[in-house]
C-alpha positions in Angstrom: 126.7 33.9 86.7 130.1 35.0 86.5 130.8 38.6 84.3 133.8 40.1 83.0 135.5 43.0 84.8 135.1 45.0 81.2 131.5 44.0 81.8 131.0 45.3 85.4 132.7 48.3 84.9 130.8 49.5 82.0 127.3 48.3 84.1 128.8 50.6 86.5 129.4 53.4 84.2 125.6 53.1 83.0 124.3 52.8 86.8 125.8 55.7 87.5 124.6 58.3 85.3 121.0 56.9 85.5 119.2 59.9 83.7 121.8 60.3 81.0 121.2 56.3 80.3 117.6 56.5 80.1 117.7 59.6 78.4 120.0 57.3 75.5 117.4 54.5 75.8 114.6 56.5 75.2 116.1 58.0 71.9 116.5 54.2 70.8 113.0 53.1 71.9 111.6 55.8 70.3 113.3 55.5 67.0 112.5 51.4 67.3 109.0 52.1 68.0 108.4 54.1 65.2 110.5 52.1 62.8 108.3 49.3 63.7 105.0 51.5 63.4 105.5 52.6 60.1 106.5 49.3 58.7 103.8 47.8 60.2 101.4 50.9 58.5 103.1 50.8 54.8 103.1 46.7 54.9 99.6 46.5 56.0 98.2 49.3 53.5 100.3 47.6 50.3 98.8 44.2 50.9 95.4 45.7 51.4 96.0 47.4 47.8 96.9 44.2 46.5 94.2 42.5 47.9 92.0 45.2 46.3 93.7 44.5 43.2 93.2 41.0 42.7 89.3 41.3 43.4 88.7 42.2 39.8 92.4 41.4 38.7 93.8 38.4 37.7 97.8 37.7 38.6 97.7 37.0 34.8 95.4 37.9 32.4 96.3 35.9 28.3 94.5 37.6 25.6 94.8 38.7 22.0 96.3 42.0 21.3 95.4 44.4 18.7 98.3 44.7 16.2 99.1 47.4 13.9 100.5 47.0 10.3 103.8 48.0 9.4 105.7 47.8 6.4 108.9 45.9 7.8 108.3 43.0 4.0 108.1 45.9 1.9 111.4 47.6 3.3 113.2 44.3 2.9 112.5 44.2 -0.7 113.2 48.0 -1.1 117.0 48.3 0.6 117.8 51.5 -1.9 117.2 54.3 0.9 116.3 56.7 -2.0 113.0 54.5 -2.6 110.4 55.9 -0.8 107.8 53.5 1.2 104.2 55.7 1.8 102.4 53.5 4.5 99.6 54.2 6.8 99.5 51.4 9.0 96.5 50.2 10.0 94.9 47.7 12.8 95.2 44.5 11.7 91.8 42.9 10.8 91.4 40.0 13.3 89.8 37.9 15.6 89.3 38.9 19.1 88.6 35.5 20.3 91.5 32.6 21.5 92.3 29.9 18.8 92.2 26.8 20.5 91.2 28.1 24.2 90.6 25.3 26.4 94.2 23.2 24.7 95.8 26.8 26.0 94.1 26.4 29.3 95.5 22.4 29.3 98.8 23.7 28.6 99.2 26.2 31.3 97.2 24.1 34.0 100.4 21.8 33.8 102.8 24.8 35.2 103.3 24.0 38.9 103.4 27.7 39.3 99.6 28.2 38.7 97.0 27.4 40.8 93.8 28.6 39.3 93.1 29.5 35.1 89.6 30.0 33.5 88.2 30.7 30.4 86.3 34.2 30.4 84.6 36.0 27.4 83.7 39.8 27.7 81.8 42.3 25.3 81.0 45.8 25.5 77.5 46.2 25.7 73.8 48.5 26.1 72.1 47.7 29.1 68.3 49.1 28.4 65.6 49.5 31.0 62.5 51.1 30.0 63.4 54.2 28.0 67.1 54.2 30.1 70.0 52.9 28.3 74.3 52.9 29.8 76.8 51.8 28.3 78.8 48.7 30.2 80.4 45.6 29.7 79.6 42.1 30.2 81.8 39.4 31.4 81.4 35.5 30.9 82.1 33.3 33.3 82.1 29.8 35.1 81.3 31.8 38.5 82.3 29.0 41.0 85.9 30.1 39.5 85.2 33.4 39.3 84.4 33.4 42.8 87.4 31.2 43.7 89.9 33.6 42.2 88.4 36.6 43.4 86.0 36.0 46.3 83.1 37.3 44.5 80.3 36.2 47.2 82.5 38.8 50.0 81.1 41.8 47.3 77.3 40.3 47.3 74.7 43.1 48.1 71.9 40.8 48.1 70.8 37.7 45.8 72.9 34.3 44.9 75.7 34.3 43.0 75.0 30.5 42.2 71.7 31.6 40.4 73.6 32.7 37.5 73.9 28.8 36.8 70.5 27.9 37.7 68.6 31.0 36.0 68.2 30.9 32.4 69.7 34.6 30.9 70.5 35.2 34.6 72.7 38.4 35.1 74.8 39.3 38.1 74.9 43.0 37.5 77.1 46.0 39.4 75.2 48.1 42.3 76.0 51.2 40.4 73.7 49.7 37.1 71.3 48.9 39.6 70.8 52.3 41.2 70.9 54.1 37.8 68.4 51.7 36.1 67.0 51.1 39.3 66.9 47.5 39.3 65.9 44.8 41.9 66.8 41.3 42.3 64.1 39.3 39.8 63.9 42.2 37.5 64.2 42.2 33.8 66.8 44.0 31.4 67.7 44.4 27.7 71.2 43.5 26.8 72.6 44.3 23.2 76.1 43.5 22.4 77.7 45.3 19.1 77.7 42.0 17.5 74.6 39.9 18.4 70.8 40.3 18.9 69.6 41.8 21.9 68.7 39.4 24.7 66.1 40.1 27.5 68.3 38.6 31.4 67.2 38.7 34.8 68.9 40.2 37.7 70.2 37.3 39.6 72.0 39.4 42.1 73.8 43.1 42.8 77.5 43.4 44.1 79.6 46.0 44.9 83.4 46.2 44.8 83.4 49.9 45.8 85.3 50.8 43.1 82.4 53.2 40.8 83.7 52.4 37.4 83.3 48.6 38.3 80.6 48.9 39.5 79.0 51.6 37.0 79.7 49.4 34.0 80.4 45.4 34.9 78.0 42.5 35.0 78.4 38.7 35.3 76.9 36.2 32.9 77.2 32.2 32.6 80.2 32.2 30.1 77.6 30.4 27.6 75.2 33.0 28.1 77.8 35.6 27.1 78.7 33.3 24.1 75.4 34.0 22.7 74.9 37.7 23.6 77.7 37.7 21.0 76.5 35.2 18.4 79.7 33.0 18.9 79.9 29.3 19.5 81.2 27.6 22.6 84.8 27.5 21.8 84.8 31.5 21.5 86.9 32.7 24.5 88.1 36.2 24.6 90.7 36.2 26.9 92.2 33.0 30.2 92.8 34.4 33.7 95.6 33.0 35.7 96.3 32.8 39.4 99.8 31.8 40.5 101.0 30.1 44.3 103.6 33.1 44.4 102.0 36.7 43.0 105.8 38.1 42.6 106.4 35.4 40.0 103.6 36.8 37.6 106.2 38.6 35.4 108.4 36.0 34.7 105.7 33.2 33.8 104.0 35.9 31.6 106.8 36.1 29.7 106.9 32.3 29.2 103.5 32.1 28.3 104.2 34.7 25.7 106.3 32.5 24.0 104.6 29.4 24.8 100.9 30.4 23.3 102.1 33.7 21.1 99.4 36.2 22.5 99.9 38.8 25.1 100.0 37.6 28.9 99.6 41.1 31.2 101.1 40.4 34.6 99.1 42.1 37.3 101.9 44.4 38.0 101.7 45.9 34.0 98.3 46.0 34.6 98.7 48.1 38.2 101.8 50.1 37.4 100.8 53.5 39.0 100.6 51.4 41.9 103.7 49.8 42.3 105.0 52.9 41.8 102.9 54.5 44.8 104.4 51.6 46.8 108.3 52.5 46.3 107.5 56.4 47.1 105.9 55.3 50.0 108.8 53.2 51.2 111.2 55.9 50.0 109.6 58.8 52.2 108.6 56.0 55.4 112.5 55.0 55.4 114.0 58.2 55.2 112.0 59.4 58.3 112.8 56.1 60.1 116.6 56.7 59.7 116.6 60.2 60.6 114.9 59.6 64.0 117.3 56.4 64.3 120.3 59.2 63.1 119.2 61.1 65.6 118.7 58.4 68.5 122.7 57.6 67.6 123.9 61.1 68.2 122.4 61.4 71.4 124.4 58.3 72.2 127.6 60.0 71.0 126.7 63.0 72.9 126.3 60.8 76.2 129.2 58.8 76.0 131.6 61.3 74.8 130.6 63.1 78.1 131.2 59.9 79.9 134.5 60.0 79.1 135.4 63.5 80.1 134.1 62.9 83.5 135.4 59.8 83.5 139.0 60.8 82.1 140.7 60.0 85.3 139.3 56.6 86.2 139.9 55.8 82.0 144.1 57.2 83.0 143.9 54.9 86.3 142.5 52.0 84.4 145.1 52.2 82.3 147.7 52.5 84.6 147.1 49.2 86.2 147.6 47.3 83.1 143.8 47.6 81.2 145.0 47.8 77.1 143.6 50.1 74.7 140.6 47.0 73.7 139.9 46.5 77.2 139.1 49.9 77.1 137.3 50.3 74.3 135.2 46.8 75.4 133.9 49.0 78.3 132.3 51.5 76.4 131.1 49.9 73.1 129.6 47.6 75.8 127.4 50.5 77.5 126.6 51.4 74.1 125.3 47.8 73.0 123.4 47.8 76.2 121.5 51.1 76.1 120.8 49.9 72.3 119.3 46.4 74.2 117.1 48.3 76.6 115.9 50.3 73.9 115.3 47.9 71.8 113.1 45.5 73.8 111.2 48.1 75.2 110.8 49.8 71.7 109.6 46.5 70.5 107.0 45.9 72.9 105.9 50.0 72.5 105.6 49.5 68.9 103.6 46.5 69.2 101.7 48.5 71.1 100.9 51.4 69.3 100.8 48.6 65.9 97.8 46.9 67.2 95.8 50.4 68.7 96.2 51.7 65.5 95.0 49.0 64.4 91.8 49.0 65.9 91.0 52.8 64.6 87.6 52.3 62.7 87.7 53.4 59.1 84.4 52.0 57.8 84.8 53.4 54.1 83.6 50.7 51.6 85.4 47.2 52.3 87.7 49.0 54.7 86.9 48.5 58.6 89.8 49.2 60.2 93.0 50.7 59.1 95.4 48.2 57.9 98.2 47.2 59.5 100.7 44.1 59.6 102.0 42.3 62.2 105.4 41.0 59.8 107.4 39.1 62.7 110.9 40.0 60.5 110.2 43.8 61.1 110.8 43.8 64.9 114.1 41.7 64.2 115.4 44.0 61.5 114.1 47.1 63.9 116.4 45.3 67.1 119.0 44.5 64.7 119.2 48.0 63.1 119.0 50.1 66.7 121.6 47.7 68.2 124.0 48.7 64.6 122.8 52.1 65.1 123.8 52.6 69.0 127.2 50.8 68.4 128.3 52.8 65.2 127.2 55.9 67.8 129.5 54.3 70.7 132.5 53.3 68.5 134.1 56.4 67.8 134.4 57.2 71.6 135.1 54.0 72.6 138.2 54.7 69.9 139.0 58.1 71.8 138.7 56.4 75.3 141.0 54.1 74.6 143.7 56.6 73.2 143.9 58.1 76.7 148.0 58.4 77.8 147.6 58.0 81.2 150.9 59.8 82.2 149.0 62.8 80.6 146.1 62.6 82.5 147.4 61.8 86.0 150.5 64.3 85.9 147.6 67.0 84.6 
């Protein structure tokens, strides 16, 4: 294939100051590389989080609120200012139960947006073994949903989740409850809520999330079972989790289903906020380090080409001379600049690929973690190539610009 004579003479250029050019690619590699790395690191580690997340929390969770009084009717028929309204607001006295629970669940299974929703009761309760008592809480479930929104049988220690269906009072109960009552699959426990009679279960099954107050405090119960532990019928629901197709849509459809039911729907990212938050410092500090080393990859391109053209002052004057224009000129060395950005580039994609998938392999073995998390997002090595190519051309510009300024007469009378 034919090339231009820009494009031969810039080649040229770049062949003949090998060191200087590898020296320029290496700069971009490097800053690629690790631009690639640590995107791959902070993308991996957030969707772990979020994964973590969603095994206990639902994208959104529709329950009732607690409300306190206020005195908003008696202002309106007191609008003299010098009247003076004594309150003390209170809590509302109120039901913490769903009115009409399974038409709310009808209504929102007909969003296209959500994929899963079931009904789930929970209570505060004693758990009692011998002369042992902890406090906890007990949640009521249909547990092939449960397990379908949050992969409850991945957390099993030992026993069958399913048995909560099959085992009259069956209880699927926390490892932490377990070792503190010490309790075995088969064994029996007293459960007393606040509101109904204590109930005698059996341990069906132990899990473990790895996350101690979880597992400290929670048990599963058939969602009728938990009914009763409360003295409640079977319409009593405390509270409908949702799952949605797209998890970054949860705030918006909360909001609708505000106003669609008129109790309060907690999006997951409410519910996690310290950890969003954890997530954007991360990204701040990860980019800033990534566009230094990139900063730094680009002056060393400067530096390299500014040097060409003091060497190369005289061939730039000659060039010139014989008709090249001021673009021509600048074509030849935004085009060395372009292709040290390339060489970095690809190579710097392959190293971080590299170095992405060792890493990858490290052995963590800390609770549900076995390896350290990290993604391999196919738009990060095109944004990393895109953004060494922008950096290495913004370096080559402004000496391209100075090259192509050169007054030949100058030069070759000097």
């Amino acid at each position: 294939m034919k090339i231009s004579v820009n494009t031969e003479i810039a080649l040229t250029y770049l062949s003949a100051r090998k060191k200087q050019t590898l020296v320029a690619s290496l700069g971009v590699m490097f800053g690629i590389s690790m631009f690639i790395f640590m995107q791959s690191l902070m993308k991996g580690t957030n969707d772990y989080f979020e994964k973590m997340s969603f095994n206990s929390t639902p994208h959104i969770r529709l329950y009732s609120e607690n409300k306190v009084a206020d005195n908003h009717m008696l202002t309106s028929f007191f609008n003299d200012p010098s009247v003076k309204i004594l309150s003390n607001p209170k809590q509302l006295i109120q039901s913490q139960g769903l009115t009409n629970p399974y038409g709310i669940i009808k209504q929102v299974s007909n969003n296209p947006e959500v994929t899963f929703v079931t009904p789930q009761v929970t209570t505060n309760v004693i758990y009692t073994s011998g002369s042992v008592q902890i406090n906890g809480n007990v949640v009521g479930v249909s547990i092939e949903e449960e397990n379908e929104m949050f992969d409850v049988q991945s957390n099993m220690v030992t026993g069958n989740l399913h048995d909560l269906n099959r085992v009259n009072n069956g209880l699927l109960i926390g490892k932490g409850i377990a070792d503190k009552l010490s309790l075995h699959v088969g064994d029996n426990i007293t459960v007393t809520s606040g509101t109904g009679s204590p109930i005698v279960m059996k341990v069906v099954g132990i899990f473990a999330t790895t996350v101690k107050q979880l597992d400290e405090t929670r048990s599963y119960a058939n969602i009728v079972q938990a009914q009763n532990l409360v003295g409640k019928d079977r319409s009593y629901v405390t509270e409908i989790k949702i799952n949605l197709k797209d998890y970054n849509n949860a705030p918006k459809v909360a909001r609708e289903l505000e106003t669609l039911t008129g109790y309060k729907a907690e999006d997951w990212v409410q519910a996690n906020e310290q950890l969003k938050a954890a997530f954007k410092i991360r990204a701040i500090i990860l980019n800033s380090v990534i566009g230094v080393i990139l900063l730094v990859a680009g002056f060393g391109i400067y530096n390299i080409l500014n040097m060409t053209i003091y060497e190369k002052i005289k061939e730039i004057a000659i060039l010139k001379a014989i008709g090249f224009s001021g673009k021509s000129v600048t074509s030849i060395f935004l085009q060395q600049a372009i292709y040290i950005g390339l060489m970095g580039g690809i190579v710097g994609i392959c190293v971080g690929f590299s170095i992405t998938y060792m890493v990858s392999r490290i052995y963590i073995g800390a609770g549900t973690l076995k390896y350290l998390p990290m993604s391999f997002y196919v738009p990060h090595y095109i944004e990393a190539l895109c953004f060494g190519i922008i950096t290495t051309v913004a370096a080559g510009f402004f000496p391209a610009r100075k090259a192509a300024k050169v007054d030949p007469v100058t030069i070759i009378r000097g």
